[in-house]
N, C-alpha and C positions, 0 to 999 in steps of 0.2 A: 394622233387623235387619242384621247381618254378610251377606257370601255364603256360602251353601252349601259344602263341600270340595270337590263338581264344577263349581260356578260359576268356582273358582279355579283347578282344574286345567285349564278350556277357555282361562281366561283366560292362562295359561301357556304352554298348546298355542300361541294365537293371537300371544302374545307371540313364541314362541319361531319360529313359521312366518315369521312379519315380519323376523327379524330375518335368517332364511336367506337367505331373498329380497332383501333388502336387500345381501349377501353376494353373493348372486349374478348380482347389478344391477352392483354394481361390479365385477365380478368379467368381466364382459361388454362392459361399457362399456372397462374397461382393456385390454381384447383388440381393441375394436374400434380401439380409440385408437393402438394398436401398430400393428396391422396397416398402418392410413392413415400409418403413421410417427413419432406424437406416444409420447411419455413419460406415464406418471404417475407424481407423484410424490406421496407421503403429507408432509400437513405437519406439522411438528415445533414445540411450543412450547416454550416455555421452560423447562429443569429444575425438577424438582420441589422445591420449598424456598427458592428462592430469588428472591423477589419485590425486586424494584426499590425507589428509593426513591418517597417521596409526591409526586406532582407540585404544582410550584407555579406558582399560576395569579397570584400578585401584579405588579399592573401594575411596570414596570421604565422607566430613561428608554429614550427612541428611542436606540438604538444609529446613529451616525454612518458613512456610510460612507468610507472612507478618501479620501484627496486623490489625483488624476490627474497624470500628468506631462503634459508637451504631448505630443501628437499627433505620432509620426513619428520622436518622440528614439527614440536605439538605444541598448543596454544594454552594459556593457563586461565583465560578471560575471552569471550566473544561480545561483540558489538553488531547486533544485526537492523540494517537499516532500511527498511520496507515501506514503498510505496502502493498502498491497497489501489488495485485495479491497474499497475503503473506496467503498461507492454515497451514495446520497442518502438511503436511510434510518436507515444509523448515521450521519450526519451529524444527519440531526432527531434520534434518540436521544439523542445526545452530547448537541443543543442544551439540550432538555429537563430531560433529566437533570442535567445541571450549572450553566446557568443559568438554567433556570424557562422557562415556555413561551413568555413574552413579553420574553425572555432572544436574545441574538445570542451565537455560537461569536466572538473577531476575526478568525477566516480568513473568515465570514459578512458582515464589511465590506469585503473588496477591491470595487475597484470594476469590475472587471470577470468577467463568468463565460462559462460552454457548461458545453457536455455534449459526452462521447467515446466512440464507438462502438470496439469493442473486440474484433470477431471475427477469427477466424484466418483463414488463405489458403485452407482448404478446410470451414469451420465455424461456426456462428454459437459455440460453445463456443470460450473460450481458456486456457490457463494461462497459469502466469506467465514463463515460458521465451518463447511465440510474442509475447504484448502485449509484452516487454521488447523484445523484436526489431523490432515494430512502432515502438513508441514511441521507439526510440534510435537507430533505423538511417531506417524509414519505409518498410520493406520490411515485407509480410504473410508468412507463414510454417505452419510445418505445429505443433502443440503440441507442444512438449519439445522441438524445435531451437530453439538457441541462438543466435544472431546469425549464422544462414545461413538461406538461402532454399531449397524445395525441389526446386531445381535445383541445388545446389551451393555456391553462390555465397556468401562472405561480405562482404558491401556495410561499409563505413564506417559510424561511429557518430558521433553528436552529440561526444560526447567525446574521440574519437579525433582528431576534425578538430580539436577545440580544443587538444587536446595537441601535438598537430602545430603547431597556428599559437603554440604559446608561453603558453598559459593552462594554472594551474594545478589539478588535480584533485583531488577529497574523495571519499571514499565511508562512508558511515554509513549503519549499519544497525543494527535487536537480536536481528537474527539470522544465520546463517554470510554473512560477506564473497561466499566461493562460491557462495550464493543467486542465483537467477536473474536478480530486477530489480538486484543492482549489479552481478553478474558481465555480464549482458550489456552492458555499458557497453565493454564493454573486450575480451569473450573471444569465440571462434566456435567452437560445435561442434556436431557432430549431434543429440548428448543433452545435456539439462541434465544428466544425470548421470552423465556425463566427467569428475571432478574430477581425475583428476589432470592434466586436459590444462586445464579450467578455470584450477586453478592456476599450471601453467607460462605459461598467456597472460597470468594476471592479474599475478605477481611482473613479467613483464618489459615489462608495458605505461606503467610511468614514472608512473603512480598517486599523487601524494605521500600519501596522508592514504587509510590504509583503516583502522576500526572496526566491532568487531561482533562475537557473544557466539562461545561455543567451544562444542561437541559437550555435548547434557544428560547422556550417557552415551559412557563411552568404553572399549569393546572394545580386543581387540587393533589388530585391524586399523585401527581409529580412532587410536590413537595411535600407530601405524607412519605412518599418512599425514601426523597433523599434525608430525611429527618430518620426514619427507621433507618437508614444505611449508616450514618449518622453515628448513630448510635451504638451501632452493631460492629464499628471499627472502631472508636474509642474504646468499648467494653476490648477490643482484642490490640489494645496499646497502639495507634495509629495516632498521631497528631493530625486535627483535620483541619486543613488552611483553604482557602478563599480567596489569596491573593495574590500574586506574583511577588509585590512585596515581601509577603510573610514568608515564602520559597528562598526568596534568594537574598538570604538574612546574612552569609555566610559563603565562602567560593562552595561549599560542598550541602548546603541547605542544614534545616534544625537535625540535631541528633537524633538518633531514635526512627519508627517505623513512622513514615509520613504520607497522608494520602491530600494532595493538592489537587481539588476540584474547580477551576477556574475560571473565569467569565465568559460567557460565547465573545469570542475573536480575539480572545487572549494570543494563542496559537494558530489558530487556522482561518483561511478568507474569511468575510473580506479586510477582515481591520488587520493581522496578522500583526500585535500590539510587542510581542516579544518572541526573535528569532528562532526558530527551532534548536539550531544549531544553539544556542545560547543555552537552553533548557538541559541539550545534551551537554554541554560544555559542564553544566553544574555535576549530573548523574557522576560522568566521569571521573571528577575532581574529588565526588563522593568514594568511591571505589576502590582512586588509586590508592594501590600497595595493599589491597585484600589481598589476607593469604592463601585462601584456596580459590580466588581468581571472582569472576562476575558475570553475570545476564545481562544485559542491556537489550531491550527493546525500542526503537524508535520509530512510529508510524506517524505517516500522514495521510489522513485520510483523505484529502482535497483529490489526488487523481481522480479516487474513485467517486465521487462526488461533482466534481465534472464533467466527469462522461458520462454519468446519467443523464444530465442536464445540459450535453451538447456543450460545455462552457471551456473553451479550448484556453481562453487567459489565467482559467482558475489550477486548469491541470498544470500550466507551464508554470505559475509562480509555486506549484505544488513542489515538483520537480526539482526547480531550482533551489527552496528548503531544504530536500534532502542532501541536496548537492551541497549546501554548507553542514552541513551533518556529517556527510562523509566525508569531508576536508576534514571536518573539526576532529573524527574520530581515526582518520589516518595520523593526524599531528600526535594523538595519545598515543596509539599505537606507536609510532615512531620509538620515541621514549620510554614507550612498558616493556617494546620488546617482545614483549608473551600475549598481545591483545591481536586476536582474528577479526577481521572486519566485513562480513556480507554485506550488501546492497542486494534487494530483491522484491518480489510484489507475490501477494496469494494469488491473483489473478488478472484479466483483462476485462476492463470496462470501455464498451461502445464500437470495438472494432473501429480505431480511428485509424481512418486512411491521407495518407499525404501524399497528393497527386503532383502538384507542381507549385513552384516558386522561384522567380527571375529578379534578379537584382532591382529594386529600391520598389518592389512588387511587393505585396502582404504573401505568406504560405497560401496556398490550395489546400484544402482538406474536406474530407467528409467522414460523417458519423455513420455506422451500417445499422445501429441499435442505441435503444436506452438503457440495454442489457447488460447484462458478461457477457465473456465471450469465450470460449474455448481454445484461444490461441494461450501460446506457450509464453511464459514471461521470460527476463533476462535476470542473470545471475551472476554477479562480480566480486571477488575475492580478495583482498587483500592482507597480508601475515603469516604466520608461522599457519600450515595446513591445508592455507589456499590454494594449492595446486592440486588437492582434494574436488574441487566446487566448478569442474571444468564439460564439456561436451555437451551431451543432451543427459538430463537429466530429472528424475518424476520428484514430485513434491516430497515423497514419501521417502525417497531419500537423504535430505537433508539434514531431518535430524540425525539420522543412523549414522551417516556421516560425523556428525557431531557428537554423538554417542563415543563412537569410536576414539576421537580426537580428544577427549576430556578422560576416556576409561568412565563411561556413564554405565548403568545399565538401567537397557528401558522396558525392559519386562516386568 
């Protein structure tokens, strides 16, 4: 026999009392957590509709890990290849999702790795402004200062000293040049968002080679500034291009100092119109046989961009760009001989979790935030030096690291 209407209504009652209470569990629990100073965060899964593909579980060969130089050799050029926000779980993502479980990424073959801790000068939280500053300078810093220190200071940059000593510099990105990780390369200011003081350091900092998309919308006032920007890199001998055409006129792009401001989805989601790896492919081509060696920067911003946005297809096909980036820049390498190649990220966006995934099943995953996050990134090496870029290791030693391996000095 059914229940009774009043068996159903206690049942609803009791349903309904469980669930206040449940409510007010947490509800108690997240006050208490505040008060002792911890966060809580509610976790986010993946959009609604749009399931991953089916994972494949087919055995694959042993993927080979890449060949070592000797022990000690010093590198004459670096290639560092950075995925903003990019941790260890869109890396398993990527892995899976594009080449099967039992599948290797080939940044997954360098043969050397670490991990890099990532917090600010007053924070375990960092943006991409203070890790830039960390990572290029080796100085710790406060979030959204730019290559100064919270005493004022703006310390020397990995690039700067190499510019200084006669090496030549790249910056690529798919998104604004002005952007934190390539702008602090080169620029110092209190706010990452000083552009117009950003720009005046960047045009006059002797930069050969900047790439990367232009404004998705553009106000007035947006096209006032890139007209005054405009203006302000021609006055300091930049050719200013527009078009991926106009770039890649040449295997090595127009002579002279070149700043290519490009279409939204030239480079990055969702049109990705011309391969990362491609872009680098020119850089490089530009480079080789510099005699006092080269900079190369190449980011992609889509992890971090992403996992703001809970968007797990945008991270993997992020991912997988660099992942032609770092084929493309181990094949130079091969052949220069003298060319170090990092893979790395300033930070972690969204705390992405991957729970579970069963053969011809989508991934499991959940997001913990729309944040950073405090976890430590991964760090892969490959060339003359790389056995340098290994264990656990702070942002702030990278450059020093590289300091060292060039004969720089960053004081």
């Amino acid at each position: 026999m059914g229940a009774s209407p009043a068996a159903w209504r206690r049942l609803r009652r009791a349903v309904g009392f469980t669930l206040v209470l449940a409510a007010v569990g947490f509800a108690v629990a997240a006050l208490v957590a505040y008060q002792r100073g911890y966060r809580v965060l509610l976790v986010r899964s993946a959009p609604a509709g749009r399931p991953g593909p089916p994972l494949d579980f087919s055995p694959r060969p042993a993927a080979e890990r890449l060949e070592t130089f000797p022990a000690g050799a010093r590198p004459k050029s670096v290639v560092i290849v950075l995925g903003d926000g990019m941790g260890l779980a869109q890396l398993l993502a990527a892995r899976v999702e594009a080449e099967g479980v039992h599948g290797r990424l080939f940044l997954e073959r360098f043969p050397f790795t670490g991990w890099v801790t990532t917090y600010a000068a007053d924070a375990l939280y960092t943006d991409s402004a203070s890790a830039a500053t960390a990572l290029w300078s080796g100085f710790k810093t406060r979030p959204r200062m730019l290559g100064r220190t919270p005493d004022g200071r703006s310390p020397r940059t990995i690039l700067e000293a190499g510019l200084a000593s006669g090496m030549r510099g790249g910056l690529i990105t798919t998104t604004s040049v002005f952007d934190a990780t390539p702008a602090g390369l080169v620029t110092h200011a209190d706010s990452r968002r000083d552009s117009d003081e950003i720009a005046r350091q960047m045009a006059a900092s002797g930069v050969e080679l900047l790439v990367g998309e232009g404004p998705a919308t553009e106000s007035r006032e947006v096209r006032e500034r890139l007209e005054q920007a405009k203006g302000r890199f021609a006055a300091a001998g930049y050719r200013w291009l527009e078009r991926w055409a106009d770039l890649a006129v040449e295997p090595g792009g127009p002579p002279g100092k070149v700043f290519a401001l490009l279409p939204p989805g030239t480079l990055a989601t969702p049109a990705r119109r011309v391969p990362l790896a491609e872009v680098a492919g020119l850089a490089l081509a530009r480079f080789a046989g510099s005699p006092r060696g080269f900079f190369l920067l190449v980011e992609d911003e889509d992890p971090d961009t992403g996992g703001h946005r809970a968007d797990l297809p945008r991270v993997v096909a992020a991912v997988r760009a660099l992942d032609g980036v770092a084929r493309r820049a181990v094949e130079f390498a091969r052949q220069d001989g003298e060319t170090l190649v990092l893979v790395t990220a300033d930070h972690e966006t969204g705390g992405l979790t991957i729970l579970d995934g069963q053969a011809g099943r989508p991934l499991e995953f959940l997001w913990a935030t729309s944040e950073h996050t405090s976890l430590p990134v991964p760090i892969l090496a490959y060339g003359p030096g790389a056995e340098r870029f290994t264990g656990v290791l702070d942002n702030t030693e990278v450059p020093r690291i590289l300091a060292d391996l060039f004969g720089l000095d960053l004081s």
